[in-house]
C-alpha positions as protocol buffer text, in pm:
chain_id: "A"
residue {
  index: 1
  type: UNK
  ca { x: 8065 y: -4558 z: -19009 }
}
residue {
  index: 2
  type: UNK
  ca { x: 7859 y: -4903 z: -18971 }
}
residue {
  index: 3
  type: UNK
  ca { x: 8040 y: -4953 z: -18672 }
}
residue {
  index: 4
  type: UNK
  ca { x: 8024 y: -4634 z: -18483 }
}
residue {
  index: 5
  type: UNK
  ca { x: 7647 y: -4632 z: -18531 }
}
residue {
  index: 6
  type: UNK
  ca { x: 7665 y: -4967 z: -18374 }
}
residue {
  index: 7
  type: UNK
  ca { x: 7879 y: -4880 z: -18082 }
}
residue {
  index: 8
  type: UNK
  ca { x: 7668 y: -4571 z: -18034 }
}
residue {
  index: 9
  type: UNK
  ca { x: 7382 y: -4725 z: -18027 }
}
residue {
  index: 10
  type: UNK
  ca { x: 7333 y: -4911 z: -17733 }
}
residue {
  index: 11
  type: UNK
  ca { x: 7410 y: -4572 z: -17538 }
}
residue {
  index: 12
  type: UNK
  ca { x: 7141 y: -4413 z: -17698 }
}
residue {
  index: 13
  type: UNK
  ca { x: 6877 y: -4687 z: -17618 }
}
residue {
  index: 14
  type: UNK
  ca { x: 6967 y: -4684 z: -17244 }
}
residue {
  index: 15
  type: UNK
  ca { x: 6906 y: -4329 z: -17225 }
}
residue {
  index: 16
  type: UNK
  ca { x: 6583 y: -4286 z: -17365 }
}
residue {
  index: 17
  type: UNK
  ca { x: 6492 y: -4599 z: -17153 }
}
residue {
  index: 18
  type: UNK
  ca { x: 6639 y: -4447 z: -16855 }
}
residue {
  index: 19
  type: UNK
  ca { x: 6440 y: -4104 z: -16934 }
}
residue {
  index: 20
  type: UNK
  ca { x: 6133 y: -4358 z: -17010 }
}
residue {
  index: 21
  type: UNK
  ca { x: 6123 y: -4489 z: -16697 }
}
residue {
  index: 22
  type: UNK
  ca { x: 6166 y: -4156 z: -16534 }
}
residue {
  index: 23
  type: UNK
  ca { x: 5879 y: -4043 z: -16698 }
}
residue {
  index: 24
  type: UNK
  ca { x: 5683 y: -4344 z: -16585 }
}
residue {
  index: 25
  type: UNK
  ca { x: 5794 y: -4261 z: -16242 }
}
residue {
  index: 26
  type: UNK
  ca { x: 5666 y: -3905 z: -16269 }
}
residue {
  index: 27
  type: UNK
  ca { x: 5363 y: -3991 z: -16425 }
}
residue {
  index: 28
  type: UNK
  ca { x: 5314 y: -4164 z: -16156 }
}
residue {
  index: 29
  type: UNK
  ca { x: 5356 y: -3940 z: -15915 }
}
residue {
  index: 30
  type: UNK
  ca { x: 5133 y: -3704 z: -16050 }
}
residue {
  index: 31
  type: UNK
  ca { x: 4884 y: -3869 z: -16110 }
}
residue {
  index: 32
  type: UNK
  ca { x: 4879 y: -4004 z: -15717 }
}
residue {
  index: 33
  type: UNK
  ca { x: 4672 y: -3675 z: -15588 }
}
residue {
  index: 34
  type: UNK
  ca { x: 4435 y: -3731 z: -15850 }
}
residue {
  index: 35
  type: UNK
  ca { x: 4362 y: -4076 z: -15758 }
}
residue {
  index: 36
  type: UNK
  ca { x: 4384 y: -4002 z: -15434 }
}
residue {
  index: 37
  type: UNK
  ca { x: 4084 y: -3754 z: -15440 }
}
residue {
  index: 38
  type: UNK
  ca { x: 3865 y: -3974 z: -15641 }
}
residue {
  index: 39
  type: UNK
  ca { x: 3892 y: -4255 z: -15418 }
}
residue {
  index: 40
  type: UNK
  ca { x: 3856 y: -4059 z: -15111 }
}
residue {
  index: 41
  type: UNK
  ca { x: 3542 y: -3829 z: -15285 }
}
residue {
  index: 42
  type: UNK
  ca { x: 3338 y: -4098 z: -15496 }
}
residue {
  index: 43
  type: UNK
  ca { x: 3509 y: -4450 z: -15433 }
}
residue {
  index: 44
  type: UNK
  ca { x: 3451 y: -4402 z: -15058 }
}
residue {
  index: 45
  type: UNK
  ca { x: 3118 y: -4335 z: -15041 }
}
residue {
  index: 46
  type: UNK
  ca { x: 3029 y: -4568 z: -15273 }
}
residue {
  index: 47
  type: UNK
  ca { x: 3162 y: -4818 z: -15104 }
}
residue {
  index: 48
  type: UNK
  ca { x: 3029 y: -4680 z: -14763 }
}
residue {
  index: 49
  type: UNK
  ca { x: 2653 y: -4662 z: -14888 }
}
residue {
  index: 50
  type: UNK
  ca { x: 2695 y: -5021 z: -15110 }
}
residue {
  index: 51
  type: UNK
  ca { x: 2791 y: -5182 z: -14730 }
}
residue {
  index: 52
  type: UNK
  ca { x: 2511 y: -4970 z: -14577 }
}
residue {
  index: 53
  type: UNK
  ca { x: 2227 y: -5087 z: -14805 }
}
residue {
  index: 54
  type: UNK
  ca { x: 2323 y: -5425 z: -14683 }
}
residue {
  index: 55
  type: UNK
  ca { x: 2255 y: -5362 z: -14338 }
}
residue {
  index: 56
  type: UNK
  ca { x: 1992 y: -5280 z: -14137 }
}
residue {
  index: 57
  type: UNK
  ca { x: 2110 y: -4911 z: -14026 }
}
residue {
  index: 58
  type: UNK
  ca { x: 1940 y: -4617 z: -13965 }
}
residue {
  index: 59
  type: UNK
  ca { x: 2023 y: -4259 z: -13953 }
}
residue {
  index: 60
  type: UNK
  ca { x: 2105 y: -4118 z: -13622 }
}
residue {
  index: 61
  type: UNK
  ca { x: 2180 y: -4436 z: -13468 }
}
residue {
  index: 62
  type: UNK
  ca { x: 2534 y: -4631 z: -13428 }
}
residue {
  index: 63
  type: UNK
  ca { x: 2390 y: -5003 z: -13417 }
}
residue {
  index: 64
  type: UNK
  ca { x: 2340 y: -5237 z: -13737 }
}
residue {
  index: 65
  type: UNK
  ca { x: 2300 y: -5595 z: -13818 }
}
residue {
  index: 66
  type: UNK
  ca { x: 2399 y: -5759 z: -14135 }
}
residue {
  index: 67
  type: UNK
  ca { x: 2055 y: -5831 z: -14359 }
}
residue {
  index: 68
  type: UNK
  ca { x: 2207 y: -5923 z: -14670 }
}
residue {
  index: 69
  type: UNK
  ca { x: 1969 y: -5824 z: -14981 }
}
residue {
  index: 70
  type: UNK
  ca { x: 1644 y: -5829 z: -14788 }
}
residue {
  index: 71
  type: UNK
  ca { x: 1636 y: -5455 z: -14797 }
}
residue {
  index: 72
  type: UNK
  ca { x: 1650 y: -5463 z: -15177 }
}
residue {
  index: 73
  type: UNK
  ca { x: 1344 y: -5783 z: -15179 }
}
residue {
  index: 74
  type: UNK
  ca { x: 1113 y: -5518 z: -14958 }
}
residue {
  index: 75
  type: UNK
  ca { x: 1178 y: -5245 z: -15190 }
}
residue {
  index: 76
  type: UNK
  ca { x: 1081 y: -5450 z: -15523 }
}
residue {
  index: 77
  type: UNK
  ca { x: 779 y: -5618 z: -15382 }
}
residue {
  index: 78
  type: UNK
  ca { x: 663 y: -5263 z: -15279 }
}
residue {
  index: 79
  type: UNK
  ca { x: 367 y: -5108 z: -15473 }
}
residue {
  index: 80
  type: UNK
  ca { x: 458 y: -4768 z: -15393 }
}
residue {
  index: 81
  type: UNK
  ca { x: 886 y: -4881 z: -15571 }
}
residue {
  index: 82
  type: UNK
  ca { x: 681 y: -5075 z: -15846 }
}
residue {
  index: 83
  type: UNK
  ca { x: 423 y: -4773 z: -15916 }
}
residue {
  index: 84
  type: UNK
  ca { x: 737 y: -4512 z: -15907 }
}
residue {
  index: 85
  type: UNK
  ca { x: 949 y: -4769 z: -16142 }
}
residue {
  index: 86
  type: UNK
  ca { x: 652 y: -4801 z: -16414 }
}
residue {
  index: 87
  type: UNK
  ca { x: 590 y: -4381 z: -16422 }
}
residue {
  index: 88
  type: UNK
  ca { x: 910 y: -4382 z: -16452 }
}
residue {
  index: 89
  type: UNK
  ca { x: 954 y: -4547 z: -16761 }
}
residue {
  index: 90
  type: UNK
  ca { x: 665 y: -4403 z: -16914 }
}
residue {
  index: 91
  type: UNK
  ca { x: 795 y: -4097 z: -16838 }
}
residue {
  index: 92
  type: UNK
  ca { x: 1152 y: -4146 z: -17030 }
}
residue {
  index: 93
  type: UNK
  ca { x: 977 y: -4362 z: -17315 }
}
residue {
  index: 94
  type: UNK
  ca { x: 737 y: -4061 z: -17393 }
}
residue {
  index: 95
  type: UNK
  ca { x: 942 y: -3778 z: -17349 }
}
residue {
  index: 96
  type: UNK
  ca { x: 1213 y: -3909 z: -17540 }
}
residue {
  index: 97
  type: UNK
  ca { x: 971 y: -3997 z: -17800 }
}
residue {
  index: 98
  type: UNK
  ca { x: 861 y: -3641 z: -17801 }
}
residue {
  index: 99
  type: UNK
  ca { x: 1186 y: -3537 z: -17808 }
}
residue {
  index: 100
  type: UNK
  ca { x: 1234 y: -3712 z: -18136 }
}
residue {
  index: 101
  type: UNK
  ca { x: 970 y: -3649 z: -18306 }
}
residue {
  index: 102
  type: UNK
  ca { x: 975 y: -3222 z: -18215 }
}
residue {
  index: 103
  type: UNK
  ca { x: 1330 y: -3219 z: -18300 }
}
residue {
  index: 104
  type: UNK
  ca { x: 1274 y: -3401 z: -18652 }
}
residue {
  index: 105
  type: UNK
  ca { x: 1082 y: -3139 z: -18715 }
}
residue {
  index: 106
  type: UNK
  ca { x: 1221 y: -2859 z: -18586 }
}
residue {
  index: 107
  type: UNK
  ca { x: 1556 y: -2935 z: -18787 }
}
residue {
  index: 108
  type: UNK
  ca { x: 1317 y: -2989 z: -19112 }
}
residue {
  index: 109
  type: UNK
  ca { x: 1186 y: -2664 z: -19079 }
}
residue {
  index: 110
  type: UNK
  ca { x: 1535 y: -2509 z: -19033 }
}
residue {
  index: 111
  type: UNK
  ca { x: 1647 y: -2657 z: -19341 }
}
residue {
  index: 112
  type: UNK
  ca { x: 1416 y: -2450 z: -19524 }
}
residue {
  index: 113
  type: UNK
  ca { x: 1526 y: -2047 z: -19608 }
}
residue {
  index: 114
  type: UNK
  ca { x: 1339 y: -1776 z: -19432 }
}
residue {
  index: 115
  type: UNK
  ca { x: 1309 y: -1476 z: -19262 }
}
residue {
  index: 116
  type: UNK
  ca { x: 1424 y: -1485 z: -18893 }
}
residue {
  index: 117
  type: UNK
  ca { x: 1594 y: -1819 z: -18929 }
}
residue {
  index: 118
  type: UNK
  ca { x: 1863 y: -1702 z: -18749 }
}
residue {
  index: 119
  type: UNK
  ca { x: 1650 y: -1568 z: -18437 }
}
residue {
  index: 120
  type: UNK
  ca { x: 1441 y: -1892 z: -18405 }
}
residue {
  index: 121
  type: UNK
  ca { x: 1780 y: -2056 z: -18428 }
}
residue {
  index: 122
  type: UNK
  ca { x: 1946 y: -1827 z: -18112 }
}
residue {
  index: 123
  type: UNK
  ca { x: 1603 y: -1915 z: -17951 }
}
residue {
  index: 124
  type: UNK
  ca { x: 1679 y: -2257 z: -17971 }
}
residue {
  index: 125
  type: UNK
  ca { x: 2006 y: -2255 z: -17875 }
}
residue {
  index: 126
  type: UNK
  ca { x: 1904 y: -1969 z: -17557 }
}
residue {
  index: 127
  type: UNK
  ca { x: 1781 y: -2232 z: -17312 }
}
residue {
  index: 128
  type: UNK
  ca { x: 2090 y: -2460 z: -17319 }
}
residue {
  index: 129
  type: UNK
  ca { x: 2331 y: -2169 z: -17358 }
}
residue {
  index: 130
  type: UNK
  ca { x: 2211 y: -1899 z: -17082 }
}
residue {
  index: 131
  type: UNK
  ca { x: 2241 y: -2151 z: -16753 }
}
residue {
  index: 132
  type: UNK
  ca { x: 2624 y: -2153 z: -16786 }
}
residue {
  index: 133
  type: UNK
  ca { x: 2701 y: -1759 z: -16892 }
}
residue {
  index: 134
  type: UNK
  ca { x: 2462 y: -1659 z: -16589 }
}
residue {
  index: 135
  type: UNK
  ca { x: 2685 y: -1852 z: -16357 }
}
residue {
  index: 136
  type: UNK
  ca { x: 2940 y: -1753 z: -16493 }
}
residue {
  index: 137
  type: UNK
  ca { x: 2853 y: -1368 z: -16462 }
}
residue {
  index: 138
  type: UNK
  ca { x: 2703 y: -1474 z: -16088 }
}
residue {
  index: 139
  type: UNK
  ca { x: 3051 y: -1610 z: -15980 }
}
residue {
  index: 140
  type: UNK
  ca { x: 3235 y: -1332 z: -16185 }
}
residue {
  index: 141
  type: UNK
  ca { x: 3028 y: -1069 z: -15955 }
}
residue {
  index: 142
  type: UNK
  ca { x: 3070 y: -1275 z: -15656 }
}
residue {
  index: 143
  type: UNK
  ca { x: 3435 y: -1236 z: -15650 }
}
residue {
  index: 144
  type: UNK
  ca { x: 3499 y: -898 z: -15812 }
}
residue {
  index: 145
  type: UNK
  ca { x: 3644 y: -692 z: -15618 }
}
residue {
  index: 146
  type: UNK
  ca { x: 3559 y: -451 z: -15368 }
}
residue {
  index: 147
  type: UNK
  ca { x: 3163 y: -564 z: -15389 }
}
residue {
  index: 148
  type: UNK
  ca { x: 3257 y: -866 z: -15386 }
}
residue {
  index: 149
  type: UNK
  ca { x: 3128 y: -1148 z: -15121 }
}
residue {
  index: 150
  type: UNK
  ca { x: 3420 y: -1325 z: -15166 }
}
residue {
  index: 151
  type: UNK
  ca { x: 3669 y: -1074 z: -15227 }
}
residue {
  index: 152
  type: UNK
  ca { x: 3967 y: -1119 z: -15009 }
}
residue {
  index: 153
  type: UNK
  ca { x: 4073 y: -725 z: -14992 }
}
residue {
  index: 154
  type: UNK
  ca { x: 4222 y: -536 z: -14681 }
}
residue {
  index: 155
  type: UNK
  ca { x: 3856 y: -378 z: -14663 }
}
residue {
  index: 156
  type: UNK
  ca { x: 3658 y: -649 z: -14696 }
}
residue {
  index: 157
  type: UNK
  ca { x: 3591 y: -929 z: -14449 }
}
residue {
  index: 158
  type: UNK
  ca { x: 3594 y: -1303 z: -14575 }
}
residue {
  index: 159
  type: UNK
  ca { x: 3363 y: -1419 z: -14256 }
}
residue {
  index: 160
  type: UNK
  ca { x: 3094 y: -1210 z: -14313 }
}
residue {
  index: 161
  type: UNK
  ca { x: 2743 y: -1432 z: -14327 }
}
C-alpha cells in the first residue's frame, strides 16, 4: 500500500499544481478589467494633475513651462492659503472635540432606562440612515417602469431631456 501511495503521489501533486497555476492565470485575467479601470479612472488623473501642478499651465490654453515646486512656495507663503489652513484646523480640532464630548453624553444618557428610549434612539440613527433609502427610492422611481425617466419601454423614449 506504502508504495502505491508513493507512486500515486507525484500525479496528484502535478495536478493540483497544474489547476494552481490555472487558477493563477485566471485570476489574472480577471482581475485585468479591474485594474484596467482604476488606472485609467483615478491613476490617470492623478498622475495628469501631479505633472500639471508642476507646471505653469492654465486652463483654456495649450502652452506650459516646467516651474518645478514654485507653484506650491506661492501658495504657502500666501496669507489668504495660511488663513484658510489655520480655520481649517480649528475647525476639525473643535468640531471633533464637540463631537466627543456630545456623543459621551448622549451614549450615557442612553444607558439609562426610560420612556421613549427607543424613539430618541431612531432619531439618532434618522440622519445617517434616511440619505441612502431616499436615493434609493429616487433611483427606484427613476427607473420604474412606464413613469419612469429612464425606463427603456417600447413607449417611452430614452432621449428625452
Amino acid at each position: 500500500m506504502d508504495t502505491l501511495e508513493a507512486a500515486l503521489a507525484p500525479a496528484s501533486q502535478k495536478a493540483v499544481d497544474t489547476l494552481s497555476r490555472r487558477d493563477r492565470r485566471l485570476g489574472k485575467l480577471l482581475l485585468a478589467p479591474a485594474l484596467a479601470y482604476i488606472f485609467l479612472l483615478v491613476a490617470l488623473p492623478f498622475l495628469l494633475a501631479l505633472f500639471l501642478s508642476l507646471t505653469n499651465s492654465s486652463a483654456g490654453s495649450l502652452d506650459f513651462s516646467f516651474v518645478g515646486l514654485q507653484n506650491f512656495k506661492n501658495v504657502l507663503v500666501s496669507p489668504v492659503f495660511q488663513r484658510a489652513l489655520r480655520n481649517t484646523f480649528i475647525f476639525t480640532f473643535v468640531s471633533q472635540l464637540l463631537v466627543i464630548v456630545m456623543g459621551n453624553i448622549l451614549a450615557r444618557a442612553l444607558l439609562k432606562n426610560f420612556r421613549g428610549k427607543l424613539l430618541v434612539r431612531f432619531l439618532i440613527l434618522m440622519p445617517w440612515a434616511a440619505p441612502i433609502s431616499l436615493a434609493t427610492l429616487g433611483w427606484r422611481a427613476r427607473w420604474a417602469p412606464p413613469s419612469g425617466d429612464c425606463c427603456p419601454s417600447p413607449r417611452s423614449s430614452c432621449s428625452r431631456g
